[in-house]
N, C-alpha and C positions, 0 to 999 in steps of 0.2 A: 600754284606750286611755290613753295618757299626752301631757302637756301640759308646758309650763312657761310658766305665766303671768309674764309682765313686768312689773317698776315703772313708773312715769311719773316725769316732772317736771312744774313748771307755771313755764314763761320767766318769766311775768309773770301777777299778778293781781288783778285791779281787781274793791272790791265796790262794786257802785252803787248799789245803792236796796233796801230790806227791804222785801218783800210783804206786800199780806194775808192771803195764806195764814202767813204766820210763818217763810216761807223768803226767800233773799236772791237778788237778779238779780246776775249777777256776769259778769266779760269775763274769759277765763282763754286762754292757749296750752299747749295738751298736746302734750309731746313724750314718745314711747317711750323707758323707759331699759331694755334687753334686759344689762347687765351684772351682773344681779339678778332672781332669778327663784324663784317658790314652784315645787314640783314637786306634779301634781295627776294621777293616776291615776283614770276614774272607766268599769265595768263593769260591765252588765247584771248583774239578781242576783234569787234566788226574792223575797227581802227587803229594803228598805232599809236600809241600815247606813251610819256616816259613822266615819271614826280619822280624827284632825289631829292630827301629831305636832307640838309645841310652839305647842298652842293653851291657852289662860288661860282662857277661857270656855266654857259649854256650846256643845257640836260640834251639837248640833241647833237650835242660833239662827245659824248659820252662813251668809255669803251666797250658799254652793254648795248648801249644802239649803235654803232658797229659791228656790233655780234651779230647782233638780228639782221642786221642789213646784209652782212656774210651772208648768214644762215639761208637768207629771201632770195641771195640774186645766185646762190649757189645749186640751195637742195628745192628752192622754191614751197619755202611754209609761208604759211598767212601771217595778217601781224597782232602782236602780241601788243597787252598793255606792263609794263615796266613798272615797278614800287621797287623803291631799296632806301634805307634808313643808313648813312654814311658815319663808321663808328671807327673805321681804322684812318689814322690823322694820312691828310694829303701830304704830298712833298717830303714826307719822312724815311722813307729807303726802307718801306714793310711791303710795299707790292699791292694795295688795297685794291686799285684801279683794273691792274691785271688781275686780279684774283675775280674781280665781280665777273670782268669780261670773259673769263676762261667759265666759271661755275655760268653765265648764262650759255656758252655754247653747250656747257653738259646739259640745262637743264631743258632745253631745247631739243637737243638732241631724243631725249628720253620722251619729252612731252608730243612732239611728233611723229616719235615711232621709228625713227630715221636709221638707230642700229648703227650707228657710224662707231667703228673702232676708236679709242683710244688716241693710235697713231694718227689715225685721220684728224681727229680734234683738234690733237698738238700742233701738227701742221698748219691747220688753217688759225688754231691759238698763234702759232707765230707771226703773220702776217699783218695780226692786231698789234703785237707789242713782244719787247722781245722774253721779258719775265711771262707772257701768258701761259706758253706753254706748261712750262713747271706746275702751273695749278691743276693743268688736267689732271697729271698724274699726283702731285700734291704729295709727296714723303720725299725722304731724302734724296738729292738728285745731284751730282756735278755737273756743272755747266760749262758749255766754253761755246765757242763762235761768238754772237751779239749775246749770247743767253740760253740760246735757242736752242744748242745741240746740247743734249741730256742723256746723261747713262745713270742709270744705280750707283749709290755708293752708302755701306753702310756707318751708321753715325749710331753711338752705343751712350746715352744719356743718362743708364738707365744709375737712380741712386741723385739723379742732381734736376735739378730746376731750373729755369730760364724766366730770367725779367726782365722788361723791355720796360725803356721809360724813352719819352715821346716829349723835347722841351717845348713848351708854348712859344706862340710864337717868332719860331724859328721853322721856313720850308722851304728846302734845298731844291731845287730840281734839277734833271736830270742832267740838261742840257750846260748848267751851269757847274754843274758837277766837273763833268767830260773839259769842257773849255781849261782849264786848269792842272789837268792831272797830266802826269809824265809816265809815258809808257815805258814796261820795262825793257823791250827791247833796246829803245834809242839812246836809253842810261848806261844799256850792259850791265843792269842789274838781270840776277841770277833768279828764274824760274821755279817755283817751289813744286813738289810733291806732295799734291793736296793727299791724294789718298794716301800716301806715306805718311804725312802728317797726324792725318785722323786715325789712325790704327793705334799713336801715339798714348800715355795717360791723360786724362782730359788736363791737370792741371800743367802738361807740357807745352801745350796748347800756344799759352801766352807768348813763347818762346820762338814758333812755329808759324804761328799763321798771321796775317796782315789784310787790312784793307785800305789798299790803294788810294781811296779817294780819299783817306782824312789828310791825309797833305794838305792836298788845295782846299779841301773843306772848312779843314780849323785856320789857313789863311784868310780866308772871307767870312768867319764865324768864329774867332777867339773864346767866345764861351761856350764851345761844343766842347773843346779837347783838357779841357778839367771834367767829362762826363765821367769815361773810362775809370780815372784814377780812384774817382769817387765810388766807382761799383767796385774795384780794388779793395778799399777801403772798407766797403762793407760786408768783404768777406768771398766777394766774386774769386771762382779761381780761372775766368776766362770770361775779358771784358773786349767787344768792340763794336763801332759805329755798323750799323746795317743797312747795307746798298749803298746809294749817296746819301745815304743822311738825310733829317737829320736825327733819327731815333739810333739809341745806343739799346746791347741786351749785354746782360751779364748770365752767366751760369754758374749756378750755385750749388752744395750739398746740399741735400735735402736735411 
């Protein structure tokens, strides 16, 4: 069975307040970016085996052998052999990693007959990572808690275009991200209306929405924050960094 898991974006995102647990509440809009896609092949097998062509790190800390290990000590299926061709850049704030690991629990799900709802998926997608869940469902979603909690929300694109550019390298993670960013709580900066927001014209957009982490970001990466101005420039009428960075998208007229 083969897959092509998709990137995301994040329109806008707001972090608001650091937990006790040592994670952050955060208000994000995820949109599907399908112009970018890992390729994930994954087939019953006597043995578990996992190959990731253009992976850097060990293939069995992977969040698709994760999945499977979910899947093995939860619903109890056999193990599968693993292929995936890595084609959405790491460290970039597109969601590559979550997206493989969510499309493996669909695709597992389906190839074992298991009939697991949706909501079930998402759930145990969150326990993986806090972006997995949103792939389950994969369209438009608001986000808040780690990520994790997700409602509908409609996003209206239709007439304009999305371009994502991805600098070489440069890759943020996550972790490095978080260390650095000022929530808005402790500043007493003011909370936005995402959905108010997006109901907005797209090109009011620029005026309306923010994400959080280019602060610290373009502080540790001065040649991130001429990206934006540059998709500006080229006609974007709504430019910014997506997740932690370090890939920027622009939205364009068609």
């Amino acid at each position: 069975m083969i897959s092509y898991p998709n990137a995301k974006v994040n329109l806008a995102l707001n972090i608001l307040r650091r937990r006790p647990d040592g994670f952050h509440d955060l208000q994000s809009v995820f949109l599907p970016y399908r112009g970018l896609t890992d390729i994930l092949e994954i087939n019953p097998s006597d043995t578990f085996s996992v190959n990731i062509e253009g992976c850097t790190w060990d293939p069995m800390s992977d969040l698709t052998v994760k999945a499977w290990k979910l899947m093995s000590d939860k619903y109890g299926i056999t193990p599968v052999s693993i292929r995936m061709v890595k084609r959405i850049p790491v460290g970039a704030g597109l969601g590559g990693g979550s997206a493989d690991a969510a499309f493996a629990l669909k695709m597992m799900n389906e190839m074992f007959s298991l009939g697991l709802p949706d909501a079930t998926l998402a759930a145990d997608a969150a326990t993986l990572g806090s972006d997995c869940a949103f792939f389950i469902y994969n369209r438009p979603m608001l986000a808040e808690g780690r990520g994790e909690i997700l409602s509908d929300i409609e996003v209206n694109l239709d007439g304009y275009v999305l371009k994502v550019v991805s600098p070489e390298g440069i890759s943020v993670s996550t972790k490095e991200a978080y260390s650095g960013v000022r929530p808005r709580e402790a500043c007493g900066r003011e909370i936005p209306d995402l959905r108010a927001a997006l109901k907005q014209p797209v090109d009011m957009w620029k005026d309306l929405l923010v994400n959080d982490f280019e602060e610290s970001v373009f502080a540790a990466h001065p040649t991130l924050a001429s990206i934006g101005p540059r998709l500006y420039e080229e006609g974007a009428v709504y430019a910014s960094m997506s997740g932690s960075g370090s890939s920027f998208f622009g939205i364009f007229r068609k």
